[in-house]
N, C-alpha and C positions, 0 to 999 in steps of 0.2 A: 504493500500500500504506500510506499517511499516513492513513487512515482512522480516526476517531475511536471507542473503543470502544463500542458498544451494550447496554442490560440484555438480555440471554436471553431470546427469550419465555417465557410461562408455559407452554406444551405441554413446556419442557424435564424442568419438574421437578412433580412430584403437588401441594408446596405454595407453591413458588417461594421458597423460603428459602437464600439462597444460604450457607454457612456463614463464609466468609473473602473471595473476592473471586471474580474474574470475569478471565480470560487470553486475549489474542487473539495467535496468535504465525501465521507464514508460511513457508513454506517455496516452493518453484523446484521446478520438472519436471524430469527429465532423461529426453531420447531418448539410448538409444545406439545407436551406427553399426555396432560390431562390439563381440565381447565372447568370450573362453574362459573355459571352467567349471575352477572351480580346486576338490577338496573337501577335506574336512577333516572329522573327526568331531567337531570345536572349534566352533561355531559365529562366533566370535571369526576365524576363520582361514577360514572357507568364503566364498568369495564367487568373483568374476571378474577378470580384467582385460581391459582390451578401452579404449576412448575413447566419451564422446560429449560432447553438448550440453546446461548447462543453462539453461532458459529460466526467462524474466521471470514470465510465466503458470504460476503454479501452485497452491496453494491457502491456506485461513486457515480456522484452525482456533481455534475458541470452546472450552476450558475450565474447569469449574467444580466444586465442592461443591454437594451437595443432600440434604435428610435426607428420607427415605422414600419413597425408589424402591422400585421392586416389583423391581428387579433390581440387583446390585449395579454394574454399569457400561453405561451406554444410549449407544450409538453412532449417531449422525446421518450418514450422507452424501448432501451435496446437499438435506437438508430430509428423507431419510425413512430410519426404522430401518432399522439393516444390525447383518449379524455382526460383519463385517471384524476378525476373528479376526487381523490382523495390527497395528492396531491396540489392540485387545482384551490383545493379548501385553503391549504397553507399559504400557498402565492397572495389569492385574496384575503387574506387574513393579516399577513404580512408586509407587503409589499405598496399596499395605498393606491394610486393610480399609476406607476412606474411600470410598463413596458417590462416584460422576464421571459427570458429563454430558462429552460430545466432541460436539461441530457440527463436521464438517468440509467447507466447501463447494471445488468444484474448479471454475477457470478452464479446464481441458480437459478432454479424455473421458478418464472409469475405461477401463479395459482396453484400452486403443489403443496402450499402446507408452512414456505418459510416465512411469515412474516413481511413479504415484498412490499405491499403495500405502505405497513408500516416502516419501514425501511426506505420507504421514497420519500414520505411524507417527513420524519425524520431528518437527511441528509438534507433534504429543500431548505426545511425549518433552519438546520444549523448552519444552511449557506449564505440564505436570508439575512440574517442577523450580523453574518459580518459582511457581506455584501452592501447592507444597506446601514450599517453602524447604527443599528437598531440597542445596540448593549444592553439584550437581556441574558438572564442568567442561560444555565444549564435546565431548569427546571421549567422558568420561565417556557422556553424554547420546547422542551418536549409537550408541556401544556398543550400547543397547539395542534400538536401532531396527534397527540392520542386525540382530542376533540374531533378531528379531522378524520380519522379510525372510527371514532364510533359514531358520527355523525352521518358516516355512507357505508356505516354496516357492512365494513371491509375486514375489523380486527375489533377485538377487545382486550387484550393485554401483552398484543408485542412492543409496543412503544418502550413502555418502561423499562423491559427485559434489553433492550437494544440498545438504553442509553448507558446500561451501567455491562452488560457482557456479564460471561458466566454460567453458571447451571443455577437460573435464578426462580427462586418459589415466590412464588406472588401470595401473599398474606393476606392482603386489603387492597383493591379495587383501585383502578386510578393509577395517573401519570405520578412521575418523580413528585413530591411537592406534598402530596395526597394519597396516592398508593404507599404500601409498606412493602417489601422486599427482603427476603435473607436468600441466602446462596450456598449451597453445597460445594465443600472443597473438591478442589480434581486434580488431575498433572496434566493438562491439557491433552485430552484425551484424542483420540482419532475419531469422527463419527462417518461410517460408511451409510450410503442408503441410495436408494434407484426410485426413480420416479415415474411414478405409473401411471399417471392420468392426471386433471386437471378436476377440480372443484371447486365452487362458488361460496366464498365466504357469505359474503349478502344473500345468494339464494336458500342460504342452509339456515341463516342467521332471523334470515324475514319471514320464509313460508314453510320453517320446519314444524311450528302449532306448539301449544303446549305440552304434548306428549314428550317429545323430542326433548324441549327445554327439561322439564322433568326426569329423562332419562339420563342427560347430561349433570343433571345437578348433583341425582342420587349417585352417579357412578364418578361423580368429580368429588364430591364430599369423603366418599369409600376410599379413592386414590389419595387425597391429603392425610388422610388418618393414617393410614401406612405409611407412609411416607415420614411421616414428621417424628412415630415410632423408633424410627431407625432412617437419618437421612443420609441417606449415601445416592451415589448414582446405580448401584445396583438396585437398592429398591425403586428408583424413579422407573428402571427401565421394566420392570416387574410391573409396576401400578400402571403405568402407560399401557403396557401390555394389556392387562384387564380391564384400564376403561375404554379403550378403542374396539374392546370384542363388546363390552357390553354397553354400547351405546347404537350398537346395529346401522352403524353411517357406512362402514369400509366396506369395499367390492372385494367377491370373492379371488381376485386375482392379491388384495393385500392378504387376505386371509391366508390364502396359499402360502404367501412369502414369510409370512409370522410361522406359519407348520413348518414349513420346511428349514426356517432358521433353528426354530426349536430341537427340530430334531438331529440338529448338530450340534448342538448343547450351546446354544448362545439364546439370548432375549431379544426379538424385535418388536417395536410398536409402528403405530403411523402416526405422523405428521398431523397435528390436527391444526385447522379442518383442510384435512388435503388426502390427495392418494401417493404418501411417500412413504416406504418402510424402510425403518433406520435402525441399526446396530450402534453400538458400541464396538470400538476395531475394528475388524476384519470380518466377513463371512464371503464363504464358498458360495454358498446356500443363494445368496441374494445375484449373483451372478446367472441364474438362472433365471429371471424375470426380468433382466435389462443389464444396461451399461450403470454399471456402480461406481457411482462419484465419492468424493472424499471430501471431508476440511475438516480442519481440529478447533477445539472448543473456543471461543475468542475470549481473551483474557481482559477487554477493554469494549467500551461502548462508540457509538458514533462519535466521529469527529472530523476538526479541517486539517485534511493534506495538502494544500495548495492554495496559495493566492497571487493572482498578475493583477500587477496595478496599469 
């Protein structure tokens, strides 16, 4: 992530004029293993607790000024226009009437389970601030990103997890500031996992009904009791394990990949809410359902890598 910063291409902006400078800032993925829905009519106060992992692999995000765009904020991800209205939320939140370019490229797949969303939202939020010498805090700054998550029912508790890295248990609901956090020690572990399909935060979030909410509660409540018994990463990966079977969301193709890790003596769960199954090290096992990607646990939250004046 020492990467030196780059000019923008010119397809960013109609005459490539940047106004004040150029902002490279990063942010960490987070899968989570288990998670219960907490609401709030606050958006400040709505979010999860639950535990997961964040990882090394996650994104970096290019922001800038430009005078005469045909729109007032142009969103890049991965190289090509997108809404991403949850990013979108950030710009308009932050930025006042000022013309913004966002390039956000991601080390893993959108919709799979890591966190992306909040991890756009996120990087935007901390490029914003120095970009526009806005000087708000670290907490200040994730504030808006979680609001921005759970305002487009993209995420409920990767923000927080992403500002501070780690194998982070979420206790109490809510961005830095307002949520509470502890962490499970580790040695920066290796997390292998393959990604299997795509799933809609929002669609799972808005028209899953109360049964679903319900099923998530009882079996997220079930996974922090264990967990908090005995916290280690092995129990995380155990509890995950049993609330991904018993919340009945994963495709029999995750299932399979849970059996069959299993039956080489390792634990796998999924990505919630995604179709990713992920080990802890190494498995044979998961090579048989796709290309197995890697990153080790990130030891640090978002941050800025870069800045051209």
């Amino acid at each position: 992530m020492n990467e030196e910063p780059q000019t923008p291409k010119k397809s960013f902006c109609n005459d490539s004029l940047f106004d004040k400078k150029f902002v490279k800032t990063y942010s960490p993925s987070h899968i989570t293993g288990f998670f219960e829905i907490c609401d709030n009519k606050n958006p400040l106060y709505k979010g999860s607790i639950g535990c997961g992992i964040v990882l090394e692999a996650g994104c970096v995000t290019e922001v800038s000024l430009c005078n005469n765009l045909s729109v007032k904020v142009q969103i890049k991800i991965n190289g090509r226009a997108e809404e991403a209205n949850t990013t979108k939320y950030v710009v308009e939140h932050l930025a006042g009437m000022s013309e913004v370019v966002v390039s956000t490229n991601f080390e893993v797949p959108v919709g799979c389970g890591f966190g992306a969303s909040g991890a756009g939202a996120l990087s935007t939020a901390f490029a914003l601030n120095e970009l526009l010498s806005l000087d708000m805090t670290v907490n200040e700054v994730a504030q808006i990103a979680h609001c921005a998550e759970v305002e487009n029912s993209t995420g409920l508790g990767d923000v927080i997890a992403e500002t501070y890295g780690g194998v982070v248990i979420r206790k109490k609901p809510g961005p830095p500031g307002i949520g509470v956090i502890d962490r499970i020690p580790h040695r920066n572990e290796k997390i292998s996992y393959v990604a299997l399909g795509k799933k809609s935060t929002k669609t799972v979030l808005r028209e899953g009904g109360g049964e679903l909410k319900r099923r998530i509660n009882e079996a997220g409540r079930e996974a922090m009791k264990a967990l908090m018994r005995k916290p280690t990463l092995e129990t995380f990966m155990r509890a995950s394990r049993e609330f991904s079977l018993r919340i009945e969301l994963i495709s029999d193709a995750c299932k399979d990949a849970i059996e069959a890790v299993d039956a080489e003596g390792e634990v796998a769960s999924v990505a919630m809410l995604g179709e990713t199954v992920f080990v802890i090290g190494d498995s044979e096992a998961l090579s048989e359902f796709g290309e197995v990607k890697e990153s080790r646990i990130a030891d640090v939250g978002a941050n800025i890598i870069g800045i051209l004046h």
